[in-house]
MDAnalysis code that builds the backbone (N, CA, C; Angstrom):
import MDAnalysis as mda
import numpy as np

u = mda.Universe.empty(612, n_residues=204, atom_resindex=np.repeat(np.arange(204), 3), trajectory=True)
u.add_TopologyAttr("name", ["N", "CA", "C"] * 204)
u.add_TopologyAttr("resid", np.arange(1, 205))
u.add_TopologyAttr("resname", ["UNK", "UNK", "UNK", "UNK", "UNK", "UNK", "UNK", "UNK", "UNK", "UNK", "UNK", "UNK", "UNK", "UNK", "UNK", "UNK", "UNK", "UNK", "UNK", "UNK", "UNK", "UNK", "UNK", "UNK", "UNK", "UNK", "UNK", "UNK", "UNK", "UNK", "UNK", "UNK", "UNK", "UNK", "UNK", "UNK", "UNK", "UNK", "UNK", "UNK", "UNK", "UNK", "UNK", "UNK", "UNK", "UNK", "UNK", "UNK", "UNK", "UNK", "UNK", "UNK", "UNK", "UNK", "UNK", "UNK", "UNK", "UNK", "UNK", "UNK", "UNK", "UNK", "UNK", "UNK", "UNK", "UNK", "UNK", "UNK", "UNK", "UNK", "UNK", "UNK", "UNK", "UNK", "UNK", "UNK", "UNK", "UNK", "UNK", "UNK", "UNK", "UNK", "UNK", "UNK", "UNK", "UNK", "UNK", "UNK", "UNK", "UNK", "UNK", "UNK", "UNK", "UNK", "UNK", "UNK", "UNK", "UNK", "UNK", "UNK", "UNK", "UNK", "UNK", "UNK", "UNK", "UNK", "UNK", "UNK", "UNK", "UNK", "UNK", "UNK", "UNK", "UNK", "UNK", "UNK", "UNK", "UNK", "UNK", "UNK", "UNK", "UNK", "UNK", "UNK", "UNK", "UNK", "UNK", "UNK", "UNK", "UNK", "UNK", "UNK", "UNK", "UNK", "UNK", "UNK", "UNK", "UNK", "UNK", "UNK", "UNK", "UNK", "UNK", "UNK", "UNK", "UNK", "UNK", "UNK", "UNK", "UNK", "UNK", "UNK", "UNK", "UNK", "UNK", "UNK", "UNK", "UNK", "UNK", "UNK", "UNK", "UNK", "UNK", "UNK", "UNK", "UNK", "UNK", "UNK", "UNK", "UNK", "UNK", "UNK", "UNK", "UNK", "UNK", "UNK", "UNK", "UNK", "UNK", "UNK", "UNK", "UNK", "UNK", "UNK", "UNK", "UNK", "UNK", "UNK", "UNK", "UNK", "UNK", "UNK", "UNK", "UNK", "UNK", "UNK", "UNK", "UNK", "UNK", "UNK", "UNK", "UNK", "UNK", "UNK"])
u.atoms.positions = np.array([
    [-3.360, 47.820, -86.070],
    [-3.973, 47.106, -84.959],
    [-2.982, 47.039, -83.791],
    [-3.360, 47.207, -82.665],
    [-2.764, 47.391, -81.502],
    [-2.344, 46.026, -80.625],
    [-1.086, 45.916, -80.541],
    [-0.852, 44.630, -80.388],
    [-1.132, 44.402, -78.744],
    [-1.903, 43.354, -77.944],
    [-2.272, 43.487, -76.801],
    [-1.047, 43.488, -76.181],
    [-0.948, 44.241, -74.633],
    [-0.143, 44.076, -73.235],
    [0.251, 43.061, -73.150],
    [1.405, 42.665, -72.566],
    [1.701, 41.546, -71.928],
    [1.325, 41.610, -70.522],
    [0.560, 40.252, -70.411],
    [0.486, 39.970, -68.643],
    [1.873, 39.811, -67.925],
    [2.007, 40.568, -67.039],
    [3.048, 39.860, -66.083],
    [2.611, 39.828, -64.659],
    [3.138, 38.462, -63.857],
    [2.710, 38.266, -62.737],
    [4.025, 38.014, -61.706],
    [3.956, 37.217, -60.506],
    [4.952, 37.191, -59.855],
    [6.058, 35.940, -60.284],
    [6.984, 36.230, -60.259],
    [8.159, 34.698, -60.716],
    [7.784, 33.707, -58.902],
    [8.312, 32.693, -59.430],
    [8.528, 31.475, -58.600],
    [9.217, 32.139, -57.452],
    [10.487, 32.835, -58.267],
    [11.529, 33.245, -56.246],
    [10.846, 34.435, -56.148],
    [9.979, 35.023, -56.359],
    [9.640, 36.246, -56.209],
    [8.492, 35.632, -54.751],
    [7.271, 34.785, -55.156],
    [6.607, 34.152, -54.051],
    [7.291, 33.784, -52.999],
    [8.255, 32.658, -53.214],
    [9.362, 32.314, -52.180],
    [9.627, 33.292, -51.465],
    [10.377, 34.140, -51.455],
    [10.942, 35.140, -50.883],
    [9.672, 35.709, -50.312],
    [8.567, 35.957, -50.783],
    [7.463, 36.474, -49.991],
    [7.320, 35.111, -49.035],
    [6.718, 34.734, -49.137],
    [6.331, 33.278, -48.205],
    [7.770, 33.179, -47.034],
    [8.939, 33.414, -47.555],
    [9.565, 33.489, -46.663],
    [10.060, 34.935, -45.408],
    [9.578, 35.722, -46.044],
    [9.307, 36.602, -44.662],
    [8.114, 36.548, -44.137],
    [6.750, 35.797, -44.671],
    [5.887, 36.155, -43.844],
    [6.153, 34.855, -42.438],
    [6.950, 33.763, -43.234],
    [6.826, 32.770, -42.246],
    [8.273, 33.552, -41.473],
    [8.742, 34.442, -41.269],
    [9.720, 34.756, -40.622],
    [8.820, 35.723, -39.459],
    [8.156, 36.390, -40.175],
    [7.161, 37.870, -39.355],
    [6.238, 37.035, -38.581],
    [5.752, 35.314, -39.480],
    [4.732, 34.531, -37.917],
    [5.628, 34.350, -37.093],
    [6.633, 33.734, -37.048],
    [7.541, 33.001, -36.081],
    [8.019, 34.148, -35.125],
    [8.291, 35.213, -35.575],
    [8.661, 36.229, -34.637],
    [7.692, 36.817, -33.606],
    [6.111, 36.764, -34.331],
    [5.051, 37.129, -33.663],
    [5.253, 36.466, -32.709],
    [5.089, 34.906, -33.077],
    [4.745, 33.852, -32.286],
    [5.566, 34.231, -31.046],
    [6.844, 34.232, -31.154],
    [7.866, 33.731, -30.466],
    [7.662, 35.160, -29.290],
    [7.219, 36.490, -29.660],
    [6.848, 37.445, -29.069],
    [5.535, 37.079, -27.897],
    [4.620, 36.412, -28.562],
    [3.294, 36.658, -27.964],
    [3.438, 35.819, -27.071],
    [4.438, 34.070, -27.234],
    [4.682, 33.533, -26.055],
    [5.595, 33.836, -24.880],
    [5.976, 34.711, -25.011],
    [7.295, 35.527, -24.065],
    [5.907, 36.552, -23.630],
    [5.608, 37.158, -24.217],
    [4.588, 38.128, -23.293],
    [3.564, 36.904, -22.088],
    [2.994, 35.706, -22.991],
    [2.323, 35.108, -22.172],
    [3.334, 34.616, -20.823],
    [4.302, 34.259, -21.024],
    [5.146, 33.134, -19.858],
    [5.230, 34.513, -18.729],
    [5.621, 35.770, -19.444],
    [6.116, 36.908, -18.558],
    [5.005, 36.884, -17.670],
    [3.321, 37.082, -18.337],
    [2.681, 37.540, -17.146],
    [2.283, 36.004, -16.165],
    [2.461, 34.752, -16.574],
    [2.346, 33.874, -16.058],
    [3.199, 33.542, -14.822],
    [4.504, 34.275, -15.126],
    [5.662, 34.700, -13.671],
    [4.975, 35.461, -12.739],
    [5.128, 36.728, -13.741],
    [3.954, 37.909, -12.806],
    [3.156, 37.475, -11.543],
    [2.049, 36.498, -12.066],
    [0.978, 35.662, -11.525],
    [1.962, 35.317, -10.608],
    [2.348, 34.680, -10.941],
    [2.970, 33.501, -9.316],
    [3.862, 34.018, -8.337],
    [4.575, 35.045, -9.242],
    [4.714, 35.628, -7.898],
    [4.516, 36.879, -7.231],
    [3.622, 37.369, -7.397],
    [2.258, 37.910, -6.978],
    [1.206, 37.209, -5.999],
    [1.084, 35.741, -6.136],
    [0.433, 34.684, -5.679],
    [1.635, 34.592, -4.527],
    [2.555, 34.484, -5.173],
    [3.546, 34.236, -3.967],
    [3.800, 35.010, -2.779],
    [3.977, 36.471, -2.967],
    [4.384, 37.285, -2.408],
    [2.717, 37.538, -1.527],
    [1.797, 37.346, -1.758],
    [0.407, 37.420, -1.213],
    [0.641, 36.183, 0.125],
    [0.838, 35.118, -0.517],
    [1.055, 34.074, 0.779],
    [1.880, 34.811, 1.805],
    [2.854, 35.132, 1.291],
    [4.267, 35.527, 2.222],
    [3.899, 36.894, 3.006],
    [2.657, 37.312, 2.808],
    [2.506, 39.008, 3.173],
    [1.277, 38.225, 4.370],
    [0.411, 37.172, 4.128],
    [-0.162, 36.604, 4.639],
    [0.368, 35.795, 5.954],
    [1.250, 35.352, 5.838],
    [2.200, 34.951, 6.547],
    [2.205, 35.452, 7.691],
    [3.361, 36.773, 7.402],
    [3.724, 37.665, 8.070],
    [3.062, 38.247, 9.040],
    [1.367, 38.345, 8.445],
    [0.465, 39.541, 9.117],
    [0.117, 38.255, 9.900],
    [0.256, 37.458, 9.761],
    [-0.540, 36.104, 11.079],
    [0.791, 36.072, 12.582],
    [1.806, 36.094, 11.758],
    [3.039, 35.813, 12.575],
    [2.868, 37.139, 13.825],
    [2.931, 38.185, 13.085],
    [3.168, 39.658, 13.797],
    [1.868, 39.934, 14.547],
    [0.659, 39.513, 13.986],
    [-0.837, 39.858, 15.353],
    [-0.518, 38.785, 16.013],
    [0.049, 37.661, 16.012],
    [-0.128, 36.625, 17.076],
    [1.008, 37.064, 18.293],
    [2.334, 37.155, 17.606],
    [3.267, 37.394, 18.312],
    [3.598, 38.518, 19.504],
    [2.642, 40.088, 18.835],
    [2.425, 40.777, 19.761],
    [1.328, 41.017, 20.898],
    [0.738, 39.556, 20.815],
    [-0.375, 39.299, 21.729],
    [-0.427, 38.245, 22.342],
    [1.301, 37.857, 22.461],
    [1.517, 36.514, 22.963],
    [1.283, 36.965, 24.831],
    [0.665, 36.065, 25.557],
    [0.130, 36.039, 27.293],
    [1.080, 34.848, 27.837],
    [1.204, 34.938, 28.864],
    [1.483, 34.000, 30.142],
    [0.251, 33.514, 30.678],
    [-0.801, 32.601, 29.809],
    [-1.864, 32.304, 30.120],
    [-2.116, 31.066, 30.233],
    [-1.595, 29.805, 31.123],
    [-1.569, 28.530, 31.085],
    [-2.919, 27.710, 30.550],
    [-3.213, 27.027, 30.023],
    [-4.746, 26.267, 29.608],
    [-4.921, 24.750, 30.384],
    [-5.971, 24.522, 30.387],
    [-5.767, 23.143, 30.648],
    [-6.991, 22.396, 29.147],
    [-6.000, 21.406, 29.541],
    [-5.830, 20.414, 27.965],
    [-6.813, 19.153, 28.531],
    [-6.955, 18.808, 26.558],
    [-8.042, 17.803, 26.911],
    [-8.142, 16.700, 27.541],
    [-6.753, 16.361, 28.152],
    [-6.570, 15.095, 29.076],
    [-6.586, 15.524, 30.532],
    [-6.654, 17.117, 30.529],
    [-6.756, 17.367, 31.694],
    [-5.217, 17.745, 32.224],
    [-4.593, 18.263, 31.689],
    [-3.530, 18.326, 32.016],
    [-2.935, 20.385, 32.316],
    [-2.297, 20.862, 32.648],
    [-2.093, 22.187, 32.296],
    [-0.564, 22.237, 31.624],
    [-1.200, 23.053, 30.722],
    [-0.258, 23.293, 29.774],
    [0.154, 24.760, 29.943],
    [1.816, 25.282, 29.811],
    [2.051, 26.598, 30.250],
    [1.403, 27.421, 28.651],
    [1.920, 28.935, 29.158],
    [1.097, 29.534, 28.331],
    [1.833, 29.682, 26.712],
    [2.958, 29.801, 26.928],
    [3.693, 29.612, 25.437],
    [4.830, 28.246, 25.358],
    [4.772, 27.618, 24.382],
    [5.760, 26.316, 24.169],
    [6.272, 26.441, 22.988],
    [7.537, 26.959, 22.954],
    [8.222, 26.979, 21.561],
    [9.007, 25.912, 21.213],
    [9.577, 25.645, 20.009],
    [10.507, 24.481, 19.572],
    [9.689, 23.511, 20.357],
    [8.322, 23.295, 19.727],
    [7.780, 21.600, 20.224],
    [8.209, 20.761, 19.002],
    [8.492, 19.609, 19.672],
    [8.975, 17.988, 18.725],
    [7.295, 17.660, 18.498],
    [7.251, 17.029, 17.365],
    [6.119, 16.243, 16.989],
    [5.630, 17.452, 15.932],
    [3.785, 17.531, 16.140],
    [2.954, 17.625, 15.547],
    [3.372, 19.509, 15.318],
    [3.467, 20.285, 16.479],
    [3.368, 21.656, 16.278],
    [4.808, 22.412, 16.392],
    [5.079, 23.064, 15.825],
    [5.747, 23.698, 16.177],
    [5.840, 24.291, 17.124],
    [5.152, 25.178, 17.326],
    [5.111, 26.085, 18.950],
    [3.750, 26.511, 18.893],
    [3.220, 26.592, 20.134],
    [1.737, 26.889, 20.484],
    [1.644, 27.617, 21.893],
    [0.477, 28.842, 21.752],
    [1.096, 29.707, 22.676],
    [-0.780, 30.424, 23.024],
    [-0.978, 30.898, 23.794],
    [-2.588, 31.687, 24.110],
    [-1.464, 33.274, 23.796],
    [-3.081, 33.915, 23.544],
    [-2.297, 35.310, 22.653],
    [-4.252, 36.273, 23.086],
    [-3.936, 37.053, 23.197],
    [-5.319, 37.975, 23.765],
    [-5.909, 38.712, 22.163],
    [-6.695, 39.753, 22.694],
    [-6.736, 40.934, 21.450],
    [-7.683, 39.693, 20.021],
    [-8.635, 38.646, 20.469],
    [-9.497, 37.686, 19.691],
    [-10.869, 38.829, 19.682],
    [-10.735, 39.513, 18.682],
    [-12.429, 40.711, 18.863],
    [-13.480, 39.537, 18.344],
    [-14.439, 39.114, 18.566],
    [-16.201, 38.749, 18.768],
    [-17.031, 39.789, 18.416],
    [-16.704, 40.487, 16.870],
    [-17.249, 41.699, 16.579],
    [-19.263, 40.558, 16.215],
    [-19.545, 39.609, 16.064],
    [-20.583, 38.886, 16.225],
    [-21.229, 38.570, 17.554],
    [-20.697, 38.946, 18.617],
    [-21.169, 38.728, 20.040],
    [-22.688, 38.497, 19.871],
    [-23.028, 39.182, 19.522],
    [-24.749, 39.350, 19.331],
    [-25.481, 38.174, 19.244],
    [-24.884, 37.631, 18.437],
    [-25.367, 36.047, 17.532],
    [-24.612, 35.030, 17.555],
    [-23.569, 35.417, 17.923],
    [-22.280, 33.699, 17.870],
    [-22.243, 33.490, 19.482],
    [-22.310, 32.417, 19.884],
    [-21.977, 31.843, 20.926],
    [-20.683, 32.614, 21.822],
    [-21.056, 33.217, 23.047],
    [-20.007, 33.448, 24.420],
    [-18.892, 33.115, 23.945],
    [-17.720, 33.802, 23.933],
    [-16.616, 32.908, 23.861],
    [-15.560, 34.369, 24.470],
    [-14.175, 34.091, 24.635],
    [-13.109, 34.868, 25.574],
    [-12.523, 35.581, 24.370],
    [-11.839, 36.725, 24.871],
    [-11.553, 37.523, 23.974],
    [-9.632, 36.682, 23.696],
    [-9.398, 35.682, 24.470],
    [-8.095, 34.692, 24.777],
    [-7.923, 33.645, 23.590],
    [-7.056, 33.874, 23.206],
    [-7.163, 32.048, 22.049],
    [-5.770, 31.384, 21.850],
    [-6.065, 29.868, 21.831],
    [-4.992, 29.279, 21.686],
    [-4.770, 29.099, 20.528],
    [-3.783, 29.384, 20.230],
    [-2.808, 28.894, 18.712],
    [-1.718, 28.074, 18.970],
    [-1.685, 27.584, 17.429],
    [-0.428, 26.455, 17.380],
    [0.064, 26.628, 16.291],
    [0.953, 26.989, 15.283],
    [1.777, 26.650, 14.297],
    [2.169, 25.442, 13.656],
    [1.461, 24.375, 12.838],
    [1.974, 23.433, 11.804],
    [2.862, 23.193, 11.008],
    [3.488, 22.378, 10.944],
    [4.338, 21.893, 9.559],
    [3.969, 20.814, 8.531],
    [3.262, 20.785, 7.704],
    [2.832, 19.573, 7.575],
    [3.196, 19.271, 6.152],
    [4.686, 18.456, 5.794],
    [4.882, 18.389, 4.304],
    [5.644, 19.561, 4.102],
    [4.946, 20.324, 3.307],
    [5.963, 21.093, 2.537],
    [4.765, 22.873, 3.071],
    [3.942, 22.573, 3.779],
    [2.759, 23.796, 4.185],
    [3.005, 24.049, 5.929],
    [2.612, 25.247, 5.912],
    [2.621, 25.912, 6.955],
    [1.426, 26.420, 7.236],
    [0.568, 25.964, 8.310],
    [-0.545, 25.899, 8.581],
    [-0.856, 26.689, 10.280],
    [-1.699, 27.494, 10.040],
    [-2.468, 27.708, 11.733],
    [-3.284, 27.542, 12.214],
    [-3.680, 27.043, 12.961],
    [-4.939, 26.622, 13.998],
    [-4.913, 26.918, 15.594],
    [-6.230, 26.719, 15.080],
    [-6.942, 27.827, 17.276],
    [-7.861, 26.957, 17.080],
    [-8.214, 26.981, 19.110],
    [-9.232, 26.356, 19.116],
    [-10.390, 27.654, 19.819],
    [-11.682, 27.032, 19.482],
    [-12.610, 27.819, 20.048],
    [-11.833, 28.448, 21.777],
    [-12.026, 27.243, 22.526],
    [-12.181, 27.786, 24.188],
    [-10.925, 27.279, 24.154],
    [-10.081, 28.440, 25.015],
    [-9.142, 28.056, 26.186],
    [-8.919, 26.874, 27.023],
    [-10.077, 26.674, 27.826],
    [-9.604, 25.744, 28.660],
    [-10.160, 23.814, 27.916],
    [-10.059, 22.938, 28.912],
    [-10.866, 21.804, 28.054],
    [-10.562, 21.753, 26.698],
    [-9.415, 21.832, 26.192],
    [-9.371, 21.776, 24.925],
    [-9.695, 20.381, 24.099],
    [-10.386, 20.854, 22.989],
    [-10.608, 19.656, 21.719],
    [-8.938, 19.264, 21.695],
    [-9.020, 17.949, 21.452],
    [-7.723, 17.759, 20.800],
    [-7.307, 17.880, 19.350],
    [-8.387, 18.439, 18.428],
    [-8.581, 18.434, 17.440],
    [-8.649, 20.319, 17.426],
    [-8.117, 20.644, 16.638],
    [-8.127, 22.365, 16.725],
    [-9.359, 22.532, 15.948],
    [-9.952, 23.940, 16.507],
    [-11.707, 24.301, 15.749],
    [-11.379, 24.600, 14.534],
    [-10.118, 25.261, 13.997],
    [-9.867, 25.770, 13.208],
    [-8.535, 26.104, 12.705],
    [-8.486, 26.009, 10.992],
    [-7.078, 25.367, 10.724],
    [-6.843, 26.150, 9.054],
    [-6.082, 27.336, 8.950],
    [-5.758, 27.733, 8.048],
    [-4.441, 27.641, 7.163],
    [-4.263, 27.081, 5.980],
    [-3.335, 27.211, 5.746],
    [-2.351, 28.984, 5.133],
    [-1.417, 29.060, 5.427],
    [-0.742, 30.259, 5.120],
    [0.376, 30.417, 4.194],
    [1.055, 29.180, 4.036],
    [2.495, 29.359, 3.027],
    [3.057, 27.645, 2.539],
    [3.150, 27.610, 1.159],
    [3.128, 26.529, 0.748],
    [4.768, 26.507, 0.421],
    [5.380, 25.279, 0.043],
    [6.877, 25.335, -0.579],
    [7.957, 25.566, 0.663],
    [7.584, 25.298, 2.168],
    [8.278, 25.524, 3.341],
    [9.114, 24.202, 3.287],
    [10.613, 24.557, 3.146],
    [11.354, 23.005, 3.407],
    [11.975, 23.034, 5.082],
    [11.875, 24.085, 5.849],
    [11.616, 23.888, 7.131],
    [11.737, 25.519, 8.064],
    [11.477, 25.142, 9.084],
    [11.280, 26.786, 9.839],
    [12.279, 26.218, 11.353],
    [13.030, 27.449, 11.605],
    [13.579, 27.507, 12.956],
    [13.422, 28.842, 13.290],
    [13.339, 28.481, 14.774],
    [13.220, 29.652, 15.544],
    [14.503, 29.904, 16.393],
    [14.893, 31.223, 16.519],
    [15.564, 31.790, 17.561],
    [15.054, 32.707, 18.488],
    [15.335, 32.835, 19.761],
    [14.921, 33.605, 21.004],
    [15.639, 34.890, 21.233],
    [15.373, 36.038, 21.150],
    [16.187, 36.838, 22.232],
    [15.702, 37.065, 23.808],
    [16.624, 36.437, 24.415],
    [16.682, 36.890, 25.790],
    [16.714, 38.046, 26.643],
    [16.390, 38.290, 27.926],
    [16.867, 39.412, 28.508],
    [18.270, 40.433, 28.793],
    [19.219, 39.431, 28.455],
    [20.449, 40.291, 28.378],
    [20.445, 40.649, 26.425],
    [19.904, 40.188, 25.862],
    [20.024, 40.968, 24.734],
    [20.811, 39.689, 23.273],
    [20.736, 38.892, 24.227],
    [21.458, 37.099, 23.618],
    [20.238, 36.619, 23.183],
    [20.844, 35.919, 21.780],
    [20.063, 35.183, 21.010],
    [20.320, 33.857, 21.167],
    [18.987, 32.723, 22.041],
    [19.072, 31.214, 22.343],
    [18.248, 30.776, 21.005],
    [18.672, 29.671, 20.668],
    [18.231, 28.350, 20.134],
    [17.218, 27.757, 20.339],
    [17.109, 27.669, 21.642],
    [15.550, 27.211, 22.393],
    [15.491, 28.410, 23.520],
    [13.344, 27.927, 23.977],
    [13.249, 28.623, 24.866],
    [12.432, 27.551, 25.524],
    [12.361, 27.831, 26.689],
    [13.541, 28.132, 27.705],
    [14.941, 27.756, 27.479],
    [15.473, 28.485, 27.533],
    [17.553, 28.136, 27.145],
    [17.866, 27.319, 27.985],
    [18.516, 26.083, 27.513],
    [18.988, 24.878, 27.920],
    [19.890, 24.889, 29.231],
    [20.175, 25.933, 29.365],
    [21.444, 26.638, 30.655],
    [20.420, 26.975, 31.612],
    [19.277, 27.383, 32.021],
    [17.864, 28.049, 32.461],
    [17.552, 27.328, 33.577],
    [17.922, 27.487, 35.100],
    [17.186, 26.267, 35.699],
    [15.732, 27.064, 36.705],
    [15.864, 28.518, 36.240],
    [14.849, 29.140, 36.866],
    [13.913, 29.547, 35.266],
    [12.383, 29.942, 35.683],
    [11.731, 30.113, 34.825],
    [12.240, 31.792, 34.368],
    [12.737, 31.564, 32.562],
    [13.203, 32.913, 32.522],
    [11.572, 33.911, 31.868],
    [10.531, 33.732, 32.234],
    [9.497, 34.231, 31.787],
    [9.418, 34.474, 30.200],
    [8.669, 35.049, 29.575],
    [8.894, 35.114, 27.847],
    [10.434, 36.049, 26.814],
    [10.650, 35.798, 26.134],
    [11.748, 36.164, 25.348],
    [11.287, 37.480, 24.984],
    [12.071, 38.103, 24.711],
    [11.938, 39.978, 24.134],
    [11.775, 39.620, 22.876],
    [12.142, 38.764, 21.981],
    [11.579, 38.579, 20.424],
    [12.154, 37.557, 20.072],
    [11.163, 36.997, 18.847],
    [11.068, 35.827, 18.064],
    [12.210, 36.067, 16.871],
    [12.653, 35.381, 16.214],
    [13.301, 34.968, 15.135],
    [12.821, 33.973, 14.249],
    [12.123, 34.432, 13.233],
    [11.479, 32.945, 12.347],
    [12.526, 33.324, 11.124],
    [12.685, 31.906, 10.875],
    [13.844, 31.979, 9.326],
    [13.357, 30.516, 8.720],
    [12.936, 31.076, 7.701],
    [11.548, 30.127, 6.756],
    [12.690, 30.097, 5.842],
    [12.471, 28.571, 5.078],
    [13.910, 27.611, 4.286],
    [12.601, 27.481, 3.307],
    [12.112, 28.588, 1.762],
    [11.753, 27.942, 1.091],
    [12.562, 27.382, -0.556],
    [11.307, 26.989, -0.874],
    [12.333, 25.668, -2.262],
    [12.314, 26.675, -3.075],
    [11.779, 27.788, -3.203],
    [11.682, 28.659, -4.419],
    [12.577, 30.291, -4.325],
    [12.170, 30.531, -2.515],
    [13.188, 32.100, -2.375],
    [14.794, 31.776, -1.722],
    [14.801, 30.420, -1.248],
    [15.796, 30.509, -0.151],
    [15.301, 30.637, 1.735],
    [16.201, 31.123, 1.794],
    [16.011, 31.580, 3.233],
    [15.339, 33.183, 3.576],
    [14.271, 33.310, 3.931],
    [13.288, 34.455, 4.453],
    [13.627, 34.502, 6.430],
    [13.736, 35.561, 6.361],
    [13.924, 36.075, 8.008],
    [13.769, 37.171, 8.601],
    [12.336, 36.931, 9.467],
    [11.763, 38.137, 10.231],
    [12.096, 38.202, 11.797],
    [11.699, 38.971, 12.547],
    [11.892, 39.166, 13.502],
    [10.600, 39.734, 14.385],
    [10.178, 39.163, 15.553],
    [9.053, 40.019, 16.260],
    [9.041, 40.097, 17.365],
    [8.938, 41.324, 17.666],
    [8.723, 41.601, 19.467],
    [7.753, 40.922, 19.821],
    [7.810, 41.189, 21.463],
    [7.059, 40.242, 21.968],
    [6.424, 41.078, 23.054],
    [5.204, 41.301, 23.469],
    [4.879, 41.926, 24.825],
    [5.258, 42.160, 26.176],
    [5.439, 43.020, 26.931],
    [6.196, 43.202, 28.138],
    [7.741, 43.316, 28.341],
])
């Protein structure tokens, strides 16, 4: 008579040792799949980021090369010249700028191909607004976009006609009107890149 097989199965450290690489192979997954997630979650933002900052730019550079010597008069009735840089208070600098296309003419209300802009600071955002009409202005702008968030502050520099870079414009030394600057200097202080600095011509 044939004496039966012995069963054999796994020992105690034999499981262990299994159980302990698989909890080694989760933890590694794990520790993988959250590094892939955080990576594209960077990705995202700054992607998001670099979109603001490209946004920025393209507002800065159509405004700047369509900056006019076009004085307005304001809602108190007052005339205001056509560009004012380094303003104290509410705007930064606000300026009339041409090249506004009315590709809706058809159907939207008359309006000038001229528009006033102003540049915001408000907090930690950088904001633009125009108003509909030139002259009679709302004191309230028609319209108000924001463009770049995380701004801990913006200065401007001027280049002048001899080829000198002022602080302000009109330059504090200036007792005749030196008409508009040959180019802008914006140098944006944010909390996340540092210091960003472009440069833009200016018309005429």
């Amino acid at each position: 008579m044939n004496k039966p097989s012995s069963i054999k199965g796994f020992t105690l450290i034999e499981l262990l040792v299994a159980m302990f690489i698989l909890a080694v192979m989760g933890t590694a997954g794990f520790t993988m799949l959250s590094q892939i997630n955080n990576s594209r979650v960077r990705i995202e933002a700054q992607s998001s980021r670099m979109t603001e900052l490209q946004r920025t730019f393209y507002w800065l550079a159509e405004d700047m090369t369509q900056v006019i010597d076009r004085p307005i008069r304001s809602a108190v009735d007052s005339l205001e010249p056509g560009y004012v840089f380094n303003l104290q208070g509410e705007s930064l600098f606000e300026f009339s700028r041409t090249g506004w296309s009315n590709p809706a003419a058809d159907v939207s209300p008359a309006r000038s191909t001229l528009q006033r802009v102003a540049y915001v600071l408000e907090d930690d955002r950088l904001l633009r607004q125009y108003w509909y009409h030139m002259d009679t202005l709302e004191e309230t702008p028609t319209k108000r976009r924001q463009l770049l968030t995380g701004v801990d502050n913006l200065t401007l520099r001027f280049l002048d006609t001899r080829g000198e870079w002022q602080d302000s414009w009109p330059p504090l030394d200036t007792e005749e009107a030196p008409g508009m600057p040959r180019a802008v200097e914006f140098n944006l202080e944010l909390n996340d890149m540092g210091s960003v600095t472009r440069v833009f011509a200016l018309p005429g």
